[in-house]
C-alpha positions as CSV (number, residue, x, y, z in Angstrom):
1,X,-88.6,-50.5,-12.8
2,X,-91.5,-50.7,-14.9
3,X,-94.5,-49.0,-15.7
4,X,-98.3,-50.5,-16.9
5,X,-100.7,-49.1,-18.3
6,X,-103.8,-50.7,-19.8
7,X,-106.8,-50.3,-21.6
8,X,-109.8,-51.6,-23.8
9,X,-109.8,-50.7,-27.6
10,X,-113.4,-49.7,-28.8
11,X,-115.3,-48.3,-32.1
12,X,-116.8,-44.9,-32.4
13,X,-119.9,-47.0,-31.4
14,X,-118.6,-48.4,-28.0
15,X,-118.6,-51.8,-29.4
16,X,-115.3,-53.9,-28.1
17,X,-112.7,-54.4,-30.8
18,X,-111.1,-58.2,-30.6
19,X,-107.6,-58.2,-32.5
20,X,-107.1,-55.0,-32.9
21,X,-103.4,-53.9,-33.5
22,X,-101.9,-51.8,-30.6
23,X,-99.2,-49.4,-31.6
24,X,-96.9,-47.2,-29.0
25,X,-95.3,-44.4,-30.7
26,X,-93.2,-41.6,-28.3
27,X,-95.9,-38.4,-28.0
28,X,-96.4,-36.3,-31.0
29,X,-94.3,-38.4,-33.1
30,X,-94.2,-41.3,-35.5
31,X,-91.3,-42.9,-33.6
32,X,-92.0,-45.7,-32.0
33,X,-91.9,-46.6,-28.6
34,X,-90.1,-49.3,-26.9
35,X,-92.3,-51.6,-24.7
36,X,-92.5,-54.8,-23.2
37,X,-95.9,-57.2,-23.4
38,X,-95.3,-58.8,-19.8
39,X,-93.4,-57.7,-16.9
40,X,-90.0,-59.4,-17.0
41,X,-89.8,-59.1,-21.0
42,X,-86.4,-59.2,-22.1
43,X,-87.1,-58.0,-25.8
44,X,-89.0,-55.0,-26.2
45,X,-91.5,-54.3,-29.8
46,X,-93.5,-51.2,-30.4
47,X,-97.1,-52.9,-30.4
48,X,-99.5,-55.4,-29.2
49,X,-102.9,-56.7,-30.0
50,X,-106.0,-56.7,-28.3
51,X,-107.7,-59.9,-26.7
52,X,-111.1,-61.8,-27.0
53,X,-112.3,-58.7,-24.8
54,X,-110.8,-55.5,-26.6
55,X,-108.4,-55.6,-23.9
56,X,-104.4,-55.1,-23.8
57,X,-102.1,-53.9,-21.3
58,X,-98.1,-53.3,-22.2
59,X,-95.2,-51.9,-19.7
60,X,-92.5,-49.2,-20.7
61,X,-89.1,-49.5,-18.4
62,X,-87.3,-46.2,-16.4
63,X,-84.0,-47.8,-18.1
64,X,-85.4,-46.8,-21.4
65,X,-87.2,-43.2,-21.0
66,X,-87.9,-40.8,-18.3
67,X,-90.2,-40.5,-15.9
68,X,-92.1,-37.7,-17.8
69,X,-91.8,-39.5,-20.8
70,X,-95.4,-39.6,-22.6
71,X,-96.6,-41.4,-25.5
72,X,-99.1,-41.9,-28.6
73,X,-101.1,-45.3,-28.9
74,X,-102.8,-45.8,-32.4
75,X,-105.4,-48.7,-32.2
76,X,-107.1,-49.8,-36.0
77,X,-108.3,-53.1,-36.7
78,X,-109.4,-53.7,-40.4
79,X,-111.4,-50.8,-42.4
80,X,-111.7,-49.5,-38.7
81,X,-111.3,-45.9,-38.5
82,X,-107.9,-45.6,-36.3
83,X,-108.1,-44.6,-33.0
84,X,-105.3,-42.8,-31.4
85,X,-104.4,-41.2,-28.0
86,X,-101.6,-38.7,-27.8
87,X,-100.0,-37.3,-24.8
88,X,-100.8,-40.6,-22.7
89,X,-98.8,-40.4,-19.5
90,X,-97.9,-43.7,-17.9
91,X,-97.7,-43.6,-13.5
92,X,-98.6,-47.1,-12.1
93,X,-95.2,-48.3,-11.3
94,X,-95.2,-52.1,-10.7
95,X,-93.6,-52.3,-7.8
96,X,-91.1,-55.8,-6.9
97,X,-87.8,-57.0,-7.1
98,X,-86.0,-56.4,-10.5
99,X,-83.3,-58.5,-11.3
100,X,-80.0,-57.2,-13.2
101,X,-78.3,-60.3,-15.0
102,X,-76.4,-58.0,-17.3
103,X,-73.7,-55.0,-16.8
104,X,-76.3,-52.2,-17.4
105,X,-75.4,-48.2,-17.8
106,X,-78.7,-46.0,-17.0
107,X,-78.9,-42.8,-18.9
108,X,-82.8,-41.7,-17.4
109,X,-83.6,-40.0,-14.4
110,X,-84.8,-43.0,-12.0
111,X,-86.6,-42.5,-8.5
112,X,-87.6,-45.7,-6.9
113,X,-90.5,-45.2,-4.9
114,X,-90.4,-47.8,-1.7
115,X,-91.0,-51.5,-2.8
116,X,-88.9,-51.1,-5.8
117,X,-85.5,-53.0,-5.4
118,X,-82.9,-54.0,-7.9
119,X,-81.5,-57.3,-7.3
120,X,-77.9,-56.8,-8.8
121,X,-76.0,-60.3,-9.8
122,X,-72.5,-61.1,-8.9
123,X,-69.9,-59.9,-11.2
124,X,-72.3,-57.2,-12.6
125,X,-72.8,-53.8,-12.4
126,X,-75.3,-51.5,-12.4
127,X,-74.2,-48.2,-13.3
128,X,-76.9,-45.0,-13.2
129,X,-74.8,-41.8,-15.5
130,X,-78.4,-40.0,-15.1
131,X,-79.8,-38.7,-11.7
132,X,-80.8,-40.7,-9.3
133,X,-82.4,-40.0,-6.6
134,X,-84.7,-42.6,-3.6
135,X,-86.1,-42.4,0.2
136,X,-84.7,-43.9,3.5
137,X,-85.4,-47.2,2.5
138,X,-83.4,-50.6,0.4
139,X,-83.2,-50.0,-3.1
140,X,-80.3,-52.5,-4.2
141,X,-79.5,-56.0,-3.0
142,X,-77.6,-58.8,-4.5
143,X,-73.7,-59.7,-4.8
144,X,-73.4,-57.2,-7.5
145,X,-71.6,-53.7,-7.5
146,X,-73.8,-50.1,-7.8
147,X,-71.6,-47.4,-9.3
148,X,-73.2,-43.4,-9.8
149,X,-71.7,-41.8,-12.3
150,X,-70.4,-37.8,-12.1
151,X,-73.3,-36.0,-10.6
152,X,-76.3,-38.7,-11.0
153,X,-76.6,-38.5,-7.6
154,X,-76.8,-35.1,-4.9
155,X,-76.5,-37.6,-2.1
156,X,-75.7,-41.7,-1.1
157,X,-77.7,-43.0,1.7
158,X,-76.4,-46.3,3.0
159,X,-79.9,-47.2,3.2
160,X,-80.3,-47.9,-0.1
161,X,-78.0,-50.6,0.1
162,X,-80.1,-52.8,3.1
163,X,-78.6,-53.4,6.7
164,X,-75.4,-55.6,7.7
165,X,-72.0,-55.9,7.4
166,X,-72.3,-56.2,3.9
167,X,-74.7,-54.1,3.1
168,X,-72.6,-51.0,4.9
169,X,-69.7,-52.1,2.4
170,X,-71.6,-52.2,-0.7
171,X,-72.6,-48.4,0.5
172,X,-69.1,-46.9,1.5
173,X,-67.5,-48.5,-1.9
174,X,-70.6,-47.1,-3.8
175,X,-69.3,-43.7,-2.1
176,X,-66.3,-44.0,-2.3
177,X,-66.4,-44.5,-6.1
178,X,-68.7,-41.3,-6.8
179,X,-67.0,-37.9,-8.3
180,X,-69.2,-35.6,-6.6
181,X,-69.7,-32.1,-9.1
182,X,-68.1,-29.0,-7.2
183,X,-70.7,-27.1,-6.2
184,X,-69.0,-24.2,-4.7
185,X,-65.3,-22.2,-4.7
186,X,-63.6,-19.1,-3.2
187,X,-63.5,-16.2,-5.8
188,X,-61.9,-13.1,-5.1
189,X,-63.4,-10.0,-6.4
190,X,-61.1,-7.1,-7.3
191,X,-62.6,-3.8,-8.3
192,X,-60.7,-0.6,-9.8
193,X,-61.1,1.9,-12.4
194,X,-57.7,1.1,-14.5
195,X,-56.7,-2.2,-16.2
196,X,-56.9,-5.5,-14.3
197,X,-54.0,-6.3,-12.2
198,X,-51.2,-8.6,-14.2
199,X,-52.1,-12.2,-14.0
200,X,-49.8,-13.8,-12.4
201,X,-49.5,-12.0,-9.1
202,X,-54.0,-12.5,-9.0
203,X,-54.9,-16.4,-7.4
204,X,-57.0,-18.6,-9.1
205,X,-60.5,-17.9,-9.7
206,X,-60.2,-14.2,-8.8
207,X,-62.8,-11.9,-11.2
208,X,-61.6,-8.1,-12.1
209,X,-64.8,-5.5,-12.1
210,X,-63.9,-2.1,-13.9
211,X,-65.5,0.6,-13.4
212,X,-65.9,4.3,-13.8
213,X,-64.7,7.0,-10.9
């Protein structure tokens, strides 16, 4: 899933700047960014240039940073003074189908909002280690396998995975595969005002409180 975000590179005058270099740093930093000059871009760079009209436009991926994720863009052409703009948060997810050729492991948080489907070849596998999370609607088609990693996801809706015979398998292997985190487990509490009771006549995850008569 990518994001776009696009603008028009001007001077201090207002006058359009043709060829001016576009660099994408992360926000606050000097390290730069990953992004892609056209949607389906395999290789990402860290800049682009502007056109004829002072125009550019680049796309940053989910795969590669966090939603939240903002950045610094640093435009200079020639004895140009440079223009820069820090803290630039990037929202206007392109929605479409996203096709997964490769085995891919997803370290971000990802949230597909509706209209955002990953298209998941056969043989690979598409593996999210970070959170996921998505609405009552088909996030995942293809021949390929979905696998969420120990606690990327709080819950698996079979929706996510379309409608069909197939589709409902995908899901209950998908779920099947998860390690869901433990959440919650019996404790016993003992209380007393002398030393905690020997060890191995107390069950697991029993806590001793001391206190004073």
């Amino acid at each position: 899933m990518r994001r776009k975000y696009s603008a028009t590179v001007r001077d201090r005058h207002g006058n359009i700047v043709p060829g001016a270099s576009v660099s994408v740093f992360l926000a606050g930093t000097t390290t730069p960014a990953s992004i892609y000059t056209t949607l389906a871009g395999a290789v990402a760079v860290n800049g682009t240039v502007s056109d004829e009209e002072g125009r550019y436009s680049f796309y940053v991926d989910t795969f590669d940073y966090d939603v939240d994720q903002t950045f610094k863009i640093v435009c200079s052409k020639g004895t140009m003074t440079a223009l820069t703009l820090d803290n630039v948060y990037i929202e206007d997810i392109v929605l479409g189908e996203y096709s997964i050729t490769e085995n891919r492991t997803v370290t971000t948080t990802v949230a597909p909002p509706r209209g955002v489907t990953y298209n998941v070849a056969a043989g690979k596998t598409l593996t999210f280690s970070g959170s996921f999370s998505a609405g009552l609607y088909q996030v995942f088609m293809g021949a390929g396998s979905v696998v969420f990693g120990a606690g990327a996801v709080k819950e698996c809706c079979p929706a996510w995975f379309g409608t069909g015979a197939a589709a409902e398998a995908k899901a209950r292997a998908a779920i099947a595969a998860i390690t869901w985190p433990l959440v919650y487990k019996r404790v016993t509490l003992f209380y007393g005002t002398g030393d905690p009771p020997d060890p191995s006549t107390v069950p697991e995850g029993s806590i001793y409180f001391q206190y004073t008569a």
